[in-house]
C-alpha angles and dihedrals in degrees: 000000000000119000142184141189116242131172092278099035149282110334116196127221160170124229120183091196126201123123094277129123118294121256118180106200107197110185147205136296106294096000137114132193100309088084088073090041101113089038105053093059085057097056103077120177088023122109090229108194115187115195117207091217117194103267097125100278083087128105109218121054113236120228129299097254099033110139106237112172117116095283094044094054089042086054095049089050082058093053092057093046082050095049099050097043103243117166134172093021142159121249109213123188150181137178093332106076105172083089082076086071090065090082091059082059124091091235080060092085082087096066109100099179135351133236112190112177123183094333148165109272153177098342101342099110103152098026101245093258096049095045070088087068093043090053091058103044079056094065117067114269091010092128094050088050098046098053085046087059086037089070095055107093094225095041088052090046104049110138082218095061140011089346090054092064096068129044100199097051129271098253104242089237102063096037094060091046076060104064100018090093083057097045095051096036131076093184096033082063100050091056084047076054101052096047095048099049092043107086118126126245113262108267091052091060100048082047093053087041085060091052083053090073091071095072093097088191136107110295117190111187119193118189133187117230087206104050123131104187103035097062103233097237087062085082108057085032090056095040079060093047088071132063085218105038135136135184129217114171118206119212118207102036138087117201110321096065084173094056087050122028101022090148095054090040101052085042092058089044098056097048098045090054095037085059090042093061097261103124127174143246127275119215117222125209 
């Protein structure tokens, strides 16, 4: 797996490759691009980057003094956009929404269009269900406690926690390539710390969200009709944030849209970025 050195550290990634539009996948705490596994095949004729941030899924600890709240991690997504050169691209996330305040950032020229699915918004940082993981990475030892329970199947599967955001069911294997770094790393979970704790007071965030309605670009919002953690009024609420927004709603699916309804997903994808100018390429024999 590629990798590059940034100001924080060494970031890990995947790059598909190919002369297609651009297209930056952040994730999920404390997820990597898998999240986007059953997505990316779908996306033919499109460059999809996918990014391991430090949210406790990656691999090598940052620096000791790396600034990892939401801002910070948006900034250093924009730093890797930066680094590899990357312009006019599409922003896709999922779950995790601090990546939107990339586009309040100076290295947020680059972002051509947004594609926020089933993601943190307005003041629900945490979403309401996982303050409870927040609570626990602020005691001492709370990470460490919290990867040993996460080994255990029906603690991993519990509809009130990791096991509520998918309907159809998080695979073992790739949730507990999720939280090994954490559980053998002591300074990979205290970045897992940092990151969870780090979450502004209310009025903070809806001021940051109003700063949000100056990105005059393409803005393509996907809800989930069955997610417990995203309110469902955030969607149409956040399409309306921005000039350019516009609101699909998915049926069938909690938060990982992309666990649940790829297919849909990749569909609605496609054809918001084929409308907003961002075709893709075409292969030659």
């Amino acid at each position: 797996m590629p990798e590059i050195e940034l100001s924080y550290g060494l970031i890990d990634y995947q790059d598909t490759g190919g002369e297609g539009p651009v297209l930056v996948f952040g994730h999920g705490v404390p997820m990597d691009g898998t999240q986007w596994r059953k997505v990316v095949p779908l996306l033919d004729g499109y460059r999809c980057i996918l990014p391991t941030l430090p949210m406790g899924g990656h691999h090598r600890p940052m620096n000791p003094d790396a600034d990892l709240s939401h801002r910070g991690v948006a900034r250093l997504l924009g730093e890797f956009i930066e680094r590899l050169g990357l312009d006019d691209v599409t922003l896709v996330l999922n779950d995790w929404g601090g990546g939107q305040f990339l586009v309040l950032e100076e290295q947020g020229r680059r972002v051509a269009r947004l594609v926020l699915v089933a993601c943190e918004a307005f003041d629900n940082f945490p979403p309401g269900p996982a303050k409870a993981l927040a609570a626990v990475c602020r005691v001492p030892g709370g990470v460490r406690l919290l990867t040993q329970l996460m080994r255990i199947p029906s603690v991993r599967a519990n509809r009130r926690g990791y096991g509520g955001m998918s309907l159809r069911g998080i695979p073992d294997d790739i949730m507990e390539n999720w939280f090994a770094p954490a559980s053998r790393s002591k300074a990979i979970r205290r970045d897992f710390a940092k990151f969870a704790t780090s979450a502004p007071d209310r009025k903070t965030l809806l001021a940051w969200s109003e700063q949000l309605r100056g990105f005059d670009r393409p803005v393509l919002v996907v809800w989930a009709a069955e997610d417990p953690l995203m309110p469902r009024e955030h969607g149409p609420r956040l399409a309306q944030l921005y000039p350019k927004g516009r609101l699909i709603e998915i049926a069938d699916s909690s938060t990982l849209v992309p666990e649940d309804q790829p297919e849909q997903l990749a569909a609605a994808l496609t054809d918001f970025l084929m409308q907003t100018g961002a075709e893709p390429a075409r292969h030659t024999s």
